[in-house]
C-alpha positions in Angstrom: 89.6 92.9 87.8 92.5 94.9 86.9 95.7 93.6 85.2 98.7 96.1 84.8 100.6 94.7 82.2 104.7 95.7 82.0 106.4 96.7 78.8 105.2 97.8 75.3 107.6 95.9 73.5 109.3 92.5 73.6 107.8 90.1 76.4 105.5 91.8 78.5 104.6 90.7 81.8 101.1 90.4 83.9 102.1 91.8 87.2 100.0 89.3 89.4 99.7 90.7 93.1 96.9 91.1 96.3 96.6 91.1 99.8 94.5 88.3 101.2 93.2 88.0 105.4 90.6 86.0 107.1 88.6 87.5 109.8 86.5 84.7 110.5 84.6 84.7 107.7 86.8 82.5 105.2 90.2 83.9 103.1 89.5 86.6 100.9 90.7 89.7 98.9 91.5 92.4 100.3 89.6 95.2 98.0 88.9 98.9 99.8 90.1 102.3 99.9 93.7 101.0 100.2 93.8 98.0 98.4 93.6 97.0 95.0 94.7 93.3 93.0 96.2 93.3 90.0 95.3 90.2 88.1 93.8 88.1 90.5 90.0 87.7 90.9 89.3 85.4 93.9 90.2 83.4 96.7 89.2 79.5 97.4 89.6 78.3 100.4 90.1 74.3 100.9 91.4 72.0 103.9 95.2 72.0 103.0 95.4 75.9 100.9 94.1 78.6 99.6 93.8 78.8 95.5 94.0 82.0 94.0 92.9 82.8 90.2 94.8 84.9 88.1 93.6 84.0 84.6 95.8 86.8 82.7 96.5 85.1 79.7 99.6 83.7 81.1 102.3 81.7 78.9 104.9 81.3 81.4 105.7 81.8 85.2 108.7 84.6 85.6 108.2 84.5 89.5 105.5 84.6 92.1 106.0 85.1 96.1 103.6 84.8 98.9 104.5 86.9 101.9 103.1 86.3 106.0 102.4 90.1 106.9 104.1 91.1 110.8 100.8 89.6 112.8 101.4 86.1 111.2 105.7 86.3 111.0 105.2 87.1 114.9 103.5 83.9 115.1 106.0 81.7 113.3 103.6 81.0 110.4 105.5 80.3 106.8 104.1 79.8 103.3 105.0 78.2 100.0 103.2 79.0 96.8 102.7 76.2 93.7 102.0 78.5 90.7 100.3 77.9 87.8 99.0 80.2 84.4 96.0 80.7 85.7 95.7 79.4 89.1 98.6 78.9 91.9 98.0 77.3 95.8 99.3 78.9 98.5 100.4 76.5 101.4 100.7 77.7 105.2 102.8 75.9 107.9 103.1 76.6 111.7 106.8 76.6 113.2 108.9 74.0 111.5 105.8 71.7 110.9 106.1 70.2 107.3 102.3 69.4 107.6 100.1 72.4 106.1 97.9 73.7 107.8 93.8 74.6 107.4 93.5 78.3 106.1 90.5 78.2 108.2 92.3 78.1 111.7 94.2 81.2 110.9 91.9 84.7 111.7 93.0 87.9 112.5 91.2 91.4 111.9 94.6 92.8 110.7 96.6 89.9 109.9 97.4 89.1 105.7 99.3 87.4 103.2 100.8 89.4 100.7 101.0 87.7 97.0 103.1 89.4 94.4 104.3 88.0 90.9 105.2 88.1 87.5 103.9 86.3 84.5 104.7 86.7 80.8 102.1 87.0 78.7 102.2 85.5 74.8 
């Protein structure tokens, strides 16, 4: 797992970030020619959200996002991220349900979340 790391001097900042999709086989990273994370090593998968790592060494929480790609916006699902040093969860919604959702109902061959974030490192 790669971690690019921001600034030499003063706080530096673990730059936390990965696109994640499920094609039927379970949530996962996305790792190929195109893609790359930065920080994060995995994906778990449970009834109510998907937990990704991202044991950088992390001190504080600067800012984390969690992005529906086109494929899921078009199809009114939202997400909300709980973040953590080491671990954050990564809720999805249909519409304006305030229920989550299972991960696992939610396949497409092209469809992803983008996660992107900032933590500070000691």
């Amino acid at each position: 797992m790669t971690t690019h790391v921001l600034a030499t001097e003063g706080p530096r900042l673990a730059v936390i970030s990965c696109a994640i999709r499920n094609t039927g086989g379970g949530w996962a990273l996305i790792e190929d020619s195109a893609h790359a994370p930065s920080g994060v090593s995995g994906v778990i998968q449970h009834a109510d959200n998907l937990e990704i790592t991202h044991a950088v060494g992390a001190v504080r929480v600067s800012s984390v996002q969690v992005t529906p790609d086109e494929h899921y916006a078009a199809r009114a699902v939202r997400c909300g991220i709980s973040v953590g040093l080491d671990l954050s969860r990564i809720y999805l919604y249909k519409g304006t349900s305030t229920t989550p959702v299972d991960p696992a109902t939610l396949v497409a061959s092209s469809g992803n979340l983008w996660v992107t974030g900032l933590l500070e490192l000691a």
